[in-house]
N, C-alpha and C positions, 0 to 999 in steps of 0.2 A: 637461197644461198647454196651453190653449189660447189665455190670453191672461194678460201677466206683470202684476202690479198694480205692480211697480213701472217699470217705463219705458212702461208704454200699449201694449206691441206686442199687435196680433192676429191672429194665427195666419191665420186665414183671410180676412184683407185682403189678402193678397198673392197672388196669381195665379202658378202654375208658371212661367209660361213670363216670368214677370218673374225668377224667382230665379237665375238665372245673370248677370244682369245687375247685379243690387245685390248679390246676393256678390262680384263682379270689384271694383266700387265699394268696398265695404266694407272690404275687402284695402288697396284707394288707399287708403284713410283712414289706415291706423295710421302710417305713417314720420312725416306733418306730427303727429299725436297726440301720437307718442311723445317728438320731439324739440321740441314745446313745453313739457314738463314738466322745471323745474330739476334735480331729481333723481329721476328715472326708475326709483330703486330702493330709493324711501324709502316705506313704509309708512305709510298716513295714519291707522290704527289698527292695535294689534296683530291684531285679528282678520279686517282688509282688506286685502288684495293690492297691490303697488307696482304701479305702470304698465308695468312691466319685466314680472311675474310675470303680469301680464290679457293682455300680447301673447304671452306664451310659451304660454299656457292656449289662447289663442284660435288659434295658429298649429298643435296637441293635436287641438286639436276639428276643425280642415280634415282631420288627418291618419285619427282617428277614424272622424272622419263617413265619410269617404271608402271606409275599411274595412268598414266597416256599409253603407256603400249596394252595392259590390262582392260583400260577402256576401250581401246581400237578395237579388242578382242569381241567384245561382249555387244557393240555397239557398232552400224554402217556408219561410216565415216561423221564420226563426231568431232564437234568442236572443243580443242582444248585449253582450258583456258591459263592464262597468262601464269606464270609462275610469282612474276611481282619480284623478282630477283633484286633492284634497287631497293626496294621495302624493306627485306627480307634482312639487307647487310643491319637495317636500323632498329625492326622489330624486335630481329630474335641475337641482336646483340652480337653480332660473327665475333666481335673483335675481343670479347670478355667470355668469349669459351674456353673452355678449356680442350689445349690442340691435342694429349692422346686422346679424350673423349671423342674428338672429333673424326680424328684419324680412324680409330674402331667404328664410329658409325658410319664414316664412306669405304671402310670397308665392307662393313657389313651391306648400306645399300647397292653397292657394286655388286657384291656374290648376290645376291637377289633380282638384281637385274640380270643383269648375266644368265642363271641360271634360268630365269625368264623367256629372254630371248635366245638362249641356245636351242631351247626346247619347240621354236618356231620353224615351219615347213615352209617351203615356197609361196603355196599360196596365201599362208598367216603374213608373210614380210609384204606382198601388195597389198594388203589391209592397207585403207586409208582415214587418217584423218586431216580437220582443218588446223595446220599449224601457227599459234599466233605470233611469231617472230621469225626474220625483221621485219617479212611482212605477213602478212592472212593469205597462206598459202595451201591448198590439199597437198599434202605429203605421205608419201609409205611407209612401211612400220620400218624397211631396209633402209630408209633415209631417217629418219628417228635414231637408228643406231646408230649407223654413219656418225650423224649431228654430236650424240653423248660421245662418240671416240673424237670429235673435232672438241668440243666442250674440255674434255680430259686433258687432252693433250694439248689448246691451246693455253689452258689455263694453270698448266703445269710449267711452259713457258714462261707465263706472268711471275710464278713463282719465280724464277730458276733468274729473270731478269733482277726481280727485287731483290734476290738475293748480291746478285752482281754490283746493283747500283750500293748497297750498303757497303759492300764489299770495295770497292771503288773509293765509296764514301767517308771511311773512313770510320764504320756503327760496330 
């Protein structure tokens, strides 16, 4: 995936040394997202995600990412495995969290990533690993980033939609 057909992101519009910066940003975004949406935990179709369950996913993916880019570190091009993301909404309950909780911990994983991948050089960003979505592709640690600002910022859309459809809706 290098560029999403549906929100226009492309991959290779964005510049390394810019990605620490709009992931820090992109983190800011969710508190005002979340708590413009009347019901934060209503599903705008059964087979779309509340706005509660896209920030819980999205604060996954910091924690994720994070673990992937530390492994890429440590290890020649390793395989990472699947995050289980559809699981994840049923396992750990996204939708009966509680959303400052939430909020705090994707911040928190954000400045942790962030601080992470700020602290990467040229050569750490061609670090490769095997990425397992969409499909089982080698990937660089600078497309790893990329990915978490496409992840953020698509996902912050989802929100900002669901808020609209309730808003529309009538909730």
């Amino acid at each position: 995936m290098d560029r999403c057909a549906e929100c226009s992101f492309v991959y290779s519009a964005l510049d390394g040394g810019d990605l620490p910066g709009r992931l820090r940003d992109l983190a800011g975004d969710y508190p005002a997202a979340l708590h413009g949406v009347p019901d934060m935990r209503r599903r705008p179709a059964p087979e779309v995600w509340s706005p509660l369950e896209y920030a819980c996913h999205v604060r996954d993916v910091f924690r994720v990412q994070g673990e992937r880019l530390a492994l890429a570190l440590r290890v020649t091009e390793p395989e990472f495995t699947p995050m289980g993301r559809d699981e994840l909404v049923v396992t750990e309950r996204y939708n009966a969290q509680d959303p400052e909780v939430v909020l705090a911990d994707l911040a928190t994983a954000a400045d942790r990533f962030v601080a992470r991948f700020a602290a990467l050089g040229e050569v750490d960003l061609a670090r490769t690993g095997v990425y397992p979505w969409p499909q089982r592709e080698v990937r660089t640690l600078l497309w790893l980033g990329r990915h978490t600002v496409h992840e953020a910022e698509h996902h912050l859309l989802d929100i900002r939609r669901g808020a609209g459809a309730q808003t529309a809706g009538g909730a």
